[in-house]
N, C-alpha and C positions, 0 to 999 in steps of 0.2 A: 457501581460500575455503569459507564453510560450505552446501555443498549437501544440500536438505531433499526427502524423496520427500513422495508425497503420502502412503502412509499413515503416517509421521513426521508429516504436520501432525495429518491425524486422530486418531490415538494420542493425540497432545498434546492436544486437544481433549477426549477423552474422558477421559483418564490424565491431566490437568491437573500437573505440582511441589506437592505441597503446600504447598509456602514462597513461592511467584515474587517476595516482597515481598522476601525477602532476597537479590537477585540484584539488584532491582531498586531497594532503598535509595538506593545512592550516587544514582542519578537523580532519584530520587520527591522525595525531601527538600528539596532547592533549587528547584523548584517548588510545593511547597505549601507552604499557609499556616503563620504561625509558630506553635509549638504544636500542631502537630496528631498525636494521639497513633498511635502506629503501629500499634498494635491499628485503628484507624478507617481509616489508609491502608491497609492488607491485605483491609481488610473491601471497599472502594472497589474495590481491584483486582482482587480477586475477581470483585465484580460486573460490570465491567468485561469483563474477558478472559471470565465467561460468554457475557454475551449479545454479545460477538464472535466468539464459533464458531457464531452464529445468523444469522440474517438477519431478527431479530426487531426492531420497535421499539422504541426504549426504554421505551414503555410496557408492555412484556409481560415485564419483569424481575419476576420471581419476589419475593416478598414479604419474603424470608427476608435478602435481598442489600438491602434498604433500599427506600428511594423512587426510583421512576427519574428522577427530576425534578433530584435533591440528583446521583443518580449519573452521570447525561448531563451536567450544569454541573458538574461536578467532569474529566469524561473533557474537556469543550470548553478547559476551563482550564489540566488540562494538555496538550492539543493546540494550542492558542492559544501555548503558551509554550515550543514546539519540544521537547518530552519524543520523541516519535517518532522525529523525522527525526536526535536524538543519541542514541537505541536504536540504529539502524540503521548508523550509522556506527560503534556500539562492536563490531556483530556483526562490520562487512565488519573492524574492525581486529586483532580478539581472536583468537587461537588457534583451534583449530575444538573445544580438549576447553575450555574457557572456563565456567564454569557460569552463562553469561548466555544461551548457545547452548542450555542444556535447554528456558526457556522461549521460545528465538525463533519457532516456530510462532504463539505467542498475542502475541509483538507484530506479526506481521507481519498477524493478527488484527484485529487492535486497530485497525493501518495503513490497512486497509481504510475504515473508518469515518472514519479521519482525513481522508482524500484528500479529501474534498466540503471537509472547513473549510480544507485547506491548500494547493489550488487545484492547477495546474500545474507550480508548481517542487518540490512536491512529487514528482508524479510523474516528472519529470525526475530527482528526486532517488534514489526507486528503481528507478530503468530504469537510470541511470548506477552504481548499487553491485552491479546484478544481481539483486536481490532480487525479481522478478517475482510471486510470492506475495503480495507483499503491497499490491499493485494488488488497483485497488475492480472488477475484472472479465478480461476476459479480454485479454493484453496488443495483438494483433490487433485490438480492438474497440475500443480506449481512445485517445487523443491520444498522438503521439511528438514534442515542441516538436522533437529533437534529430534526427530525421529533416526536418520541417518546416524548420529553420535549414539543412541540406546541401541541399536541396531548392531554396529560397531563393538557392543561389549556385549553384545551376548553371546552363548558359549553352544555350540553344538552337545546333545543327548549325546549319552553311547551310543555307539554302533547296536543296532537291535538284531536280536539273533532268535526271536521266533517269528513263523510268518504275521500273526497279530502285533507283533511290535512293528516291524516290516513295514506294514500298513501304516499305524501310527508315523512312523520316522517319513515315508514318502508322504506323506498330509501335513506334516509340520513342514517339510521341505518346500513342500506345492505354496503356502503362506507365508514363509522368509522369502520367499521372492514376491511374492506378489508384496510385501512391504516396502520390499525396495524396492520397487517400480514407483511403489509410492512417494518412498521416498525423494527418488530422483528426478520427479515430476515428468511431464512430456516435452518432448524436445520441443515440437515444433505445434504452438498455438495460436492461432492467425492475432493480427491487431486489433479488432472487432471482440473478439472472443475475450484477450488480455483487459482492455480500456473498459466493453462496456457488460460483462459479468454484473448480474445482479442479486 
């Protein structure tokens, strides 16, 4: 299993693959448009995996990387079209020396940003590979559908009928909530907090 420290992601972020397009072909190509020349999908990804080591809006992409208009409708499209969540299963499957593992820091980047368009099974999706990095925030703060579903089938004790049971039954009760708090993550977690979690 490929376990990432954190200054591993940072390095990545700043130490960027000069190529990540050639690690990333076999996947890019069958979601993008026909014709599109690969010089212009590296240029895309580039911009991309930038301003995913940020917490920046897409309008604050640097000039030099394109329009951020062309390059956000370009990241939607292949998030729309499941490029992510088949990154992440090539990582949990590949070897850990894999040269798809040099740039996993910047998908798991990238992931981040996806999570808003790819809703909850998303996240489900890396909670169950382990991939915890690449949650749009802190994994304590966020929704767990798969804690929620165990949650779901458990059954309430009897009614307790000495005052030491009593006890017990109000302490079990005080922790099925505090679960699903957990479960249900927190409503409201700034943009900062969500993107750049470390």
């Amino acid at each position: 299993m490929l376990i990432l420290s954190r200054p591993f992601m940072l390095s990545a972020c700043l130490h960027p693959s000069p190529h990540p397009i050639l690690r990333l072909l076999p996947y890019i190509l069958p979601r993008s448009s026909a014709g599109r020349q690969i010089g212009d999908l590296k240029s895309r990804l580039n911009a991309i995996f930038h301003l995913a080591c940020t917490t920046d809006p897409w309008r604050a992409l640097p000039p030099e990387h394109g329009k951020p208009d062309t390059v956000s409708r370009y990241f939607r499209r292949l998030t729309h079209a499941g490029l992510w969540e088949r990154l992440l299963e090539a990582i949990k499957e590949n070897h850990p020396n894999h040269p798809l593992n040099e740039v996993a820091p910047l998908i798991f980047r990238a992931c981040r940003r996806a999570v808003r368009l790819r809703g909850l099974r998303f996240i489900v999706l890396i909670r169950r590979l382990g991939f915890l990095h690449a949650l749009n925030g802190p994994p304590h703060k966020l929704p767990n559908p798969d804690l929620s579903e165990k949650l779901k089938a458990m059954r309430l004790p009897a009614l307790p009928r000495t005052r030491k049971q009593i006890t017990a039954y109000l302490g079990y009760l005080k922790a099925l909530r505090h679960l699903h708090r957990l479960a249900g993550g927190i409503k409201h977690i700034s943009r900062q907090q969500r993107l750049g979690w470390s």
